[in-house]
N, C-alpha and C positions, 0 to 999 in steps of 0.2 A: 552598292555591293553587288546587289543582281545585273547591274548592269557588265561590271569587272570580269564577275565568272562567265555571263552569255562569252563576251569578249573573250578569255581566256578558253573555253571551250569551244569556240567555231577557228580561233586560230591552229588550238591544237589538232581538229578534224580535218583543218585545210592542211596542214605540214603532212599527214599522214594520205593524204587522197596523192598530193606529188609525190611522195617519196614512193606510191603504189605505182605509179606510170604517169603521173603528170593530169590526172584528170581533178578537175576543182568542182567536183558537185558534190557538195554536201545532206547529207541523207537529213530527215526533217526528225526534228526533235522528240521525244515521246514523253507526251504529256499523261498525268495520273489520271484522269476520265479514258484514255484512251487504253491504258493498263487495264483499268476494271473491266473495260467492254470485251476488251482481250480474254482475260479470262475468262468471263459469263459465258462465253461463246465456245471456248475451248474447251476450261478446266473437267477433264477427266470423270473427276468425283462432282462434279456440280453435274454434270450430264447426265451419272450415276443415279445420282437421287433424283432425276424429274423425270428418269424412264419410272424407277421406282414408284414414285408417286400416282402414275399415269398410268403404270397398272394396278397399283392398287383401289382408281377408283372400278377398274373395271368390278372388282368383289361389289361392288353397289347392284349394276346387271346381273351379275350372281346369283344376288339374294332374294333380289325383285322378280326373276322369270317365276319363282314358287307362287305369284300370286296370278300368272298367265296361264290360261290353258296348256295343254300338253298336247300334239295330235301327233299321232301314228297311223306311216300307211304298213299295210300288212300284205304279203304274197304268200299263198299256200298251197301247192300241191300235194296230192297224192295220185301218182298215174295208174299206179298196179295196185288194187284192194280188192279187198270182199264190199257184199252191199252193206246196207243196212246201218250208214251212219248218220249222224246230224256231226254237220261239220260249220265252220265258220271262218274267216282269215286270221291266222295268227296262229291258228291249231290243229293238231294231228292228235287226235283220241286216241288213246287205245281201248276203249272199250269195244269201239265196233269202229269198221274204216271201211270208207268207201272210196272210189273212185272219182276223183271230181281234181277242180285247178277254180281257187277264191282268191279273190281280192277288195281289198276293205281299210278302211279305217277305223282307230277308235280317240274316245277325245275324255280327256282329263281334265277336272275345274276344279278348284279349291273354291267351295264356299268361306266356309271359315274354320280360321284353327285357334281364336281366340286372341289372336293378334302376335303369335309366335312369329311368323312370315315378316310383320310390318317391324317388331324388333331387332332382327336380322336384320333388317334393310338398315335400320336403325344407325347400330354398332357397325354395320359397312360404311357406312358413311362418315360417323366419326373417326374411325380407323382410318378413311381414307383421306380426313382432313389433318389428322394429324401425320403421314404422311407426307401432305404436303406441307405442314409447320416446319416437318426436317429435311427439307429442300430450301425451302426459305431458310432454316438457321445454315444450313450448307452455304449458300448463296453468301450470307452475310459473314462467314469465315473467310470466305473466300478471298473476299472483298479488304476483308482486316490481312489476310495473305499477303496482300501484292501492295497494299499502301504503308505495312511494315517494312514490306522487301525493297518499295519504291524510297521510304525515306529512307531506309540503310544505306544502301546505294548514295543516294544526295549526302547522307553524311559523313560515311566509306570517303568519298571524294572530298570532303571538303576537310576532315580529316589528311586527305593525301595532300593537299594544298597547302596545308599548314606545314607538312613535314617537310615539302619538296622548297617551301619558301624558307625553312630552316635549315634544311639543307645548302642551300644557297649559297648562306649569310656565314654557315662553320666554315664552306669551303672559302668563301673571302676573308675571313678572319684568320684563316689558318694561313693562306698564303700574304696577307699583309705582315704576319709574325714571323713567317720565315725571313719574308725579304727584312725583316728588320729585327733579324738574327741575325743573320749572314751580313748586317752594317755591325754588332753588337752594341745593338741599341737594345736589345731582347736576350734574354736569356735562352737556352736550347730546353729548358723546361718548359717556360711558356708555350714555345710550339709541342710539344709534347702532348702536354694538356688540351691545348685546339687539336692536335691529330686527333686526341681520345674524342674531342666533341665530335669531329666531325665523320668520325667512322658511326658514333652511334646516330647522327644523324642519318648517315648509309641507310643502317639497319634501321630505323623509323621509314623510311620511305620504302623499302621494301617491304616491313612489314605491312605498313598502307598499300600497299600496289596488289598485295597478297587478299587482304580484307575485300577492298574491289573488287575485284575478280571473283573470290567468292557471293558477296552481294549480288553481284549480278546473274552471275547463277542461281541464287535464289529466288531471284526476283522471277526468271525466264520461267524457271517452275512456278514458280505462284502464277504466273498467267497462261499454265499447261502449253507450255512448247518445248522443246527440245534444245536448241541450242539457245545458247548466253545472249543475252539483252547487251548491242554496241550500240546501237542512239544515243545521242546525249540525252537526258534526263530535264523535262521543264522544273525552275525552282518551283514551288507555292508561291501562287500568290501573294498573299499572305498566312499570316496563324493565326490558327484559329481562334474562334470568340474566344474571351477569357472565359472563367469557368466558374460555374456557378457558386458562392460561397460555401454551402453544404452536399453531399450526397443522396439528401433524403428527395427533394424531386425529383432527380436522376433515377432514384429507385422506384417511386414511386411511377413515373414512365416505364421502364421494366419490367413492370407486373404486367402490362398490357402490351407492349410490343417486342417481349423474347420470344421468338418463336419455338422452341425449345422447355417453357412454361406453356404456351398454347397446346405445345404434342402432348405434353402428361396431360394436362385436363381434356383432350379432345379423347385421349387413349382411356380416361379414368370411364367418362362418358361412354366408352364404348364397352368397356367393361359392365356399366350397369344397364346397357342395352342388353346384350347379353345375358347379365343375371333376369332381367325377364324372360326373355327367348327361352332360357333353360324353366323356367318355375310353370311356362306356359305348356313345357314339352307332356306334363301330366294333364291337360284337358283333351277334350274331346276332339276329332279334327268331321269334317264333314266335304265328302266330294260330289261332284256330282259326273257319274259317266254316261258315254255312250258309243256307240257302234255300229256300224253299218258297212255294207258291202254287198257284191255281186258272185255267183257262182257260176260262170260262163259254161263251165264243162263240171257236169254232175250226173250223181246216180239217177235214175228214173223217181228215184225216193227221195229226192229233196228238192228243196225249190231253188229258182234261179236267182234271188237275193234274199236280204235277213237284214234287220235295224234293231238295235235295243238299245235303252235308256234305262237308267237309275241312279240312283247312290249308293254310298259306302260311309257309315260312321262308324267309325275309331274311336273306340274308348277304353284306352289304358286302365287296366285294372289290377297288375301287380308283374314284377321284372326284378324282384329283386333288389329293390331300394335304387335302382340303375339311376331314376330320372331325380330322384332325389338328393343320392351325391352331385349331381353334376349340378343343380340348382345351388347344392350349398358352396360345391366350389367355384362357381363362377360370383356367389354374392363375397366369398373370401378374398376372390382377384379383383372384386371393385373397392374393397372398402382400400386394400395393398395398394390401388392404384392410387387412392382420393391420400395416402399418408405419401406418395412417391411424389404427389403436385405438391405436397405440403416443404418433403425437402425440398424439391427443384427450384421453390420460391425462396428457401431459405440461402440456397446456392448463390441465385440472381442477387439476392438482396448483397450478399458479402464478396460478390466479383465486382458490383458495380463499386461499393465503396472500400475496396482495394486498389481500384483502378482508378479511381480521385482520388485517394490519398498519393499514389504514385505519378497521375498526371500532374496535379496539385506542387508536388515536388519539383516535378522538369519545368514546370511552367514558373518556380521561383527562383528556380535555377538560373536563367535565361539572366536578371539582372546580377546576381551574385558573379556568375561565370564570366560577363561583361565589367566588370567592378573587378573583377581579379585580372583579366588581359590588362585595363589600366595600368592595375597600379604594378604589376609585372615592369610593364614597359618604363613604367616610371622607374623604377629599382633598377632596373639594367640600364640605364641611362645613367643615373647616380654613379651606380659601380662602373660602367664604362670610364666617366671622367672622372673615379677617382685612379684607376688604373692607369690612364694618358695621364695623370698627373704626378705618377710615382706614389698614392699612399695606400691605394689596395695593392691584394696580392691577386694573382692570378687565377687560384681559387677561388676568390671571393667573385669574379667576374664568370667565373663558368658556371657558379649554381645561380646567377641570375639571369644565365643564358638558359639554362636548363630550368629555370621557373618558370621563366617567359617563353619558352617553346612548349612547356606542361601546359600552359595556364591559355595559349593560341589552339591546340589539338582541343582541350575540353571545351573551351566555347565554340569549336569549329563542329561540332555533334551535339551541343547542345538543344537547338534548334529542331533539328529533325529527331532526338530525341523526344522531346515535347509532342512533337507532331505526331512519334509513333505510338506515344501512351495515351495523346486523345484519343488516335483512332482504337485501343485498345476500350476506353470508356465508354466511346461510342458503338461498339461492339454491344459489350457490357448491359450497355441501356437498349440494345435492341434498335440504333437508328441507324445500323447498316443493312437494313431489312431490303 
């Protein structure tokens, strides 16, 4: 069969290349690895989220410079004073001013603040992993995007195959009844009834030709380009593994590779980083400074440079309950985030095994839908030669034409059916990661 449609689809690309100007080169196939790569590389919203992710590690640098020095250079003048000041770079007194031009540094340390600083760094960090969890779940939407849109497309067509080959069969059937009206061998009803088949056979291939086209607009989007996807399409290989009897290891993979479960816990984490940062904002913080600089141009009353060193402890001793609501509502937004991982687990657990009960179905589907083209074909062959034989009615041979064209369309999307609801599992379970 893969081999029939290759055939049927490099004939039909070669008709369309001469009817363009006579040119026979055929553009190369577009295989599903080459679709995802396509997008990973395009799509829009995947680029989206990994600029995102990629600054949100930068808040890790953020948080961390609080535990680096600070230095400052400083320029001072005063050209026009009275005498009689102490001056330094950074400052113009007013108590007394003098005349002078300084220049200096000073330098900022955090000894410790209790480990407020390392907390911060903490919660930046997990915040910026779970960031990157929803680039990864981006990623892997993405990916479910284009191998939904890709098998549409394969089915879209193979659906139009069906139609276009029913199509066919009503226009020969219709014209074999006329010419064997016009002997009156056939009744003008009987062609009547072929006209009706074969107009609604029209209308099935246009409305396939319609679906196509669509599809492949979808597809083009799903791999972030602009115009419509015309390559032919590689079939699958094959289909995929069969599927595992239950849902619960599926699930149970889930819990560890949905990246979209990793962000609420990496984000809960960060949350309870956080509720420390805040409980620690009521200790003591201890700095250690210092300063130093030159006075090139000064009053005869001061000297030509100055350096000092010391510390500064910090020690909160009442704001108004300030540092205490923020401690208690940041441990409110951890415990909200630890019940947010609890649903997103309970979410995973009921996508994955919705999505094998529904794979489960296309995947039984496949022999039932093959079991019905049979025995289709076998009924219209019955009713055919009871019709050439004079003891059906003409009726009776149309709804087994229209069975068997039902029963060719469903198995013709069966297939890639199947193949869109694994990938929809595979989703599910986190192994389009």
């Amino acid at each position: 069969m893969a081999n029939v449609r290759a055939s049927y689809i490099a004939i039909f690309l070669l008709a369309a290349a001469v009817r363009a100007g006579g040119q026979t080169a055929i553009a190369p196939a577009l295989t599903l690895d080459q679709a995802e790569t396509t997008a990973i590389a395009r799509q829009p919203q995947l680029l989206a989220a990994q600029l995102r992710a990629r600054a949100s590690s930068q808040r890790i640098r953020e948080a961390r410079s609080g535990l680096f020095p600070t230095v400052n250079f400083n320029a001072t003048g005063a050209l026009v004073a009275d005498t009689g000041t102490s001056t330094a770079a950074g400052n113009v007194t007013t108590s007394a001013v003098s005349d002078r031009f300084a220049y200096g540094g000073n330098l900022t340390q955090l000894v410790t603040d209790f480990g407020r600083t390392n907390a911060l760094v903490g919660s930046a960090k997990f915040q910026s992993a779970a960031q990157a969890d929803m680039a990864t779940l981006t990623k892997a939407q993405v990916r479910l995007n284009v191998r939904e849109a890709y098998f549409g497309v394969l089915g879209a067509e193979a659906v139009l195959r069906a139609a276009q080959a029913a199509q066919a069969n009503r226009h020969l059937i219709s014209r074999q009844l006329s010419a064997l009206a016009q002997s009156e061998l056939r009744s003008t009803l009987d062609v009547n009834f072929a006209n009706v088949l074969e107009s609604e056979a029209d209308l099935a291939v246009v409305q396939a030709q319609s679906v196509v086209a669509q599809d492949r607009s979808r597809l083009a989007t799903a791999m972030g380009q602009g115009k419509p996807v015309t390559e032919a399409l590689t079939e699958p290989a094959t289909i995929a593994d069969t599927l595992p009897p239950a849902p619960d290891a599926l699930q149970q993979q889930a819990q560890t590779q949905r990246a979209d479960l990793s962000a609420a816990q990496a984000s809960q984490q960060a949350a309870h980083e956080m509720a420390l940062a805040e409980k620690r904002l009521s200790y003591p913080s201890l700095n250690v400074l210092g300063a130093a600089g030159q006075i090139p141009f000064h009053d005869h009353t001061l000297h030509d440079r100055y350096a000092a060193a010391g510390f500064n402890l910090n020690i909160p001793i009442f704001n108004g309950n300030l540092f205490a609501a923020r401690h208690a509502e940041a441990e409110l937004e951890a415990t909200a985030r630890q019940r947010d991982v609890e649903q997103v687990q309970l979410q995973v657990n009921e996508q994955v095994r919705d999505a094998w009960y529904r794979a489960d179905e296309a995947y039984r589907s496949l022999s039932v839908t093959a079991r019905l083209v049979a025995q289709s074909k076998e009924a219209l062959r019955l009713a055919q030669d009871r019709y050439d034989a004079g003891l059906g009615s003409i009726v009776e041979l149309n709804e087994a034409q229209l069975n068997e064209t039902s029963a060719e369309i469903t198995s013709a999307g069966a297939t890639y059916t199947y193949l869109s609801r694994r990938a929809e599992l595979d989703f599910a379970a986190g192994l389009l990661n």
